[in-house]
C-alpha positions in Angstrom: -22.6 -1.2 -12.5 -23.4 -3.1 -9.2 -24.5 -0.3 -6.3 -24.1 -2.2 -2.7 -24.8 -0.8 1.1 -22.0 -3.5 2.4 -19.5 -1.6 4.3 -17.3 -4.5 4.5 -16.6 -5.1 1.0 -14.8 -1.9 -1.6 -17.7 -0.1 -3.3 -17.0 1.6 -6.8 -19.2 4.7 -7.3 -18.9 5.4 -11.3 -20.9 8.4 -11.7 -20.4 9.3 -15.4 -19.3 6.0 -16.6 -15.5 6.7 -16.0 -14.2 5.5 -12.6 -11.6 7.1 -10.6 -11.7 6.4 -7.1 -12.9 3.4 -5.5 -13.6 3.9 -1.8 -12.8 0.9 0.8 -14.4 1.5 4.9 -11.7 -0.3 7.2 -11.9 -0.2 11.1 -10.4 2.6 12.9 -13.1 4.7 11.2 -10.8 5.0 8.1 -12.3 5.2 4.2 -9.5 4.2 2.1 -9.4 6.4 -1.5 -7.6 4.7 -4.6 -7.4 5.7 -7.9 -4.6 5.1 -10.5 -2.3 7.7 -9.2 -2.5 5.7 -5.6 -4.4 5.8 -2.2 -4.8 7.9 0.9 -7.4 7.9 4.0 -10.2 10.0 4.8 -11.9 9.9 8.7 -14.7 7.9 8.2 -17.0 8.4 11.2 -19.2 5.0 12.2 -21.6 6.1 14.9 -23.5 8.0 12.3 -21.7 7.3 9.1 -19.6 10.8 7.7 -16.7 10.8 5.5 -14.7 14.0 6.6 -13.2 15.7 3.5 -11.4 18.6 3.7 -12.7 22.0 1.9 -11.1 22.4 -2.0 -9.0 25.1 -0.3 -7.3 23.3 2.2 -7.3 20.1 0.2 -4.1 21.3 -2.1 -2.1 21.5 1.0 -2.7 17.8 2.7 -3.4 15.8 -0.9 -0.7 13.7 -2.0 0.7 15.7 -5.5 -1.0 13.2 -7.8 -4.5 14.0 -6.4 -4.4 17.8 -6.1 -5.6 18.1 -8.8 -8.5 15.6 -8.3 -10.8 17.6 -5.6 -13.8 18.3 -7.6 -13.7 14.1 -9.2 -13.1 12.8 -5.6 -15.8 15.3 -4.0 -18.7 14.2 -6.9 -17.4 10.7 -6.4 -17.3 10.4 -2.7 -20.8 12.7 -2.4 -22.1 9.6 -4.8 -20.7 7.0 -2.4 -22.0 8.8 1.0 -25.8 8.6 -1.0 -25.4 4.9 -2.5 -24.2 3.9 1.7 -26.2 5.4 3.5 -23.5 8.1 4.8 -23.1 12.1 5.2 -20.1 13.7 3.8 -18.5 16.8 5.9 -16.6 19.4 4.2 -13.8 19.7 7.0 -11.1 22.0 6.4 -9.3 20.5 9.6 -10.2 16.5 8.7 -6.8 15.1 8.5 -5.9 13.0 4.8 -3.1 10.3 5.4 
C-alpha cells in the first residue's frame, strides 16, 4: 500500500490490511471520513496540523448511526493517518462531526 505526506490528494491508511475509512483534507480545515457506510467531517486544524475527534463517549451521540459503532476502527485508523502526515490527533469531546 502506497503511504504519501500530500495533503492535497485522499490518503488511505490500511493498518491491518482491511480498509475502512479513507481520510480526504479539504480547505476550511475540514478532513473528510468515508467508509462504506458513508462520510462525515472532522476539524482538521492547518496551522499545526490536528484532526479533532471527539472522545468514544461523546462520539455515539454526534456519529451518523452507521459509524457508532466504528469509534475504536476510525480512532486506530485516523491515529495511523495523523503519524503517516505529519499531524496530531486531539481527543475532543466538544470537536464538532458534520
Amino acid at each position: 500500500m502506497e503511504h504519501t505526506t500530500d495533503l492535497s490528494s485522499p490518503m488511505t491508511i490500511c493498518a491491518q490490511g482491511m480498509l475502512v475509512f479513507t481520510f480526504h483534507p479539504r480547505w476550511k480545515e475540514e478532513l473528510v471520513c468515508t467508509a462504506p457506510g458513508g462520510s462525515f467531517v472532522l476539524t482538521l486544524d492547518m496551522g499545526i496540523l490536528t484532526a479533532h475527534l471527539p472522545t468514544e463517549a461523546i462520539w455515539v451521540g454526534k456519529a451518523p448511526d452507521w459509524a457508532k459503532s466504528l469509534w475504536p476502527v476510525l480512532h486506530e485508523e485516523l491515529t495511523e493517518w495523523c503519524l503517516t502526515s505529519g499531524a496530531d490527533i486531539f481527543l475532543d469531546g466538544s470537536a464538532p462531526v458534520y
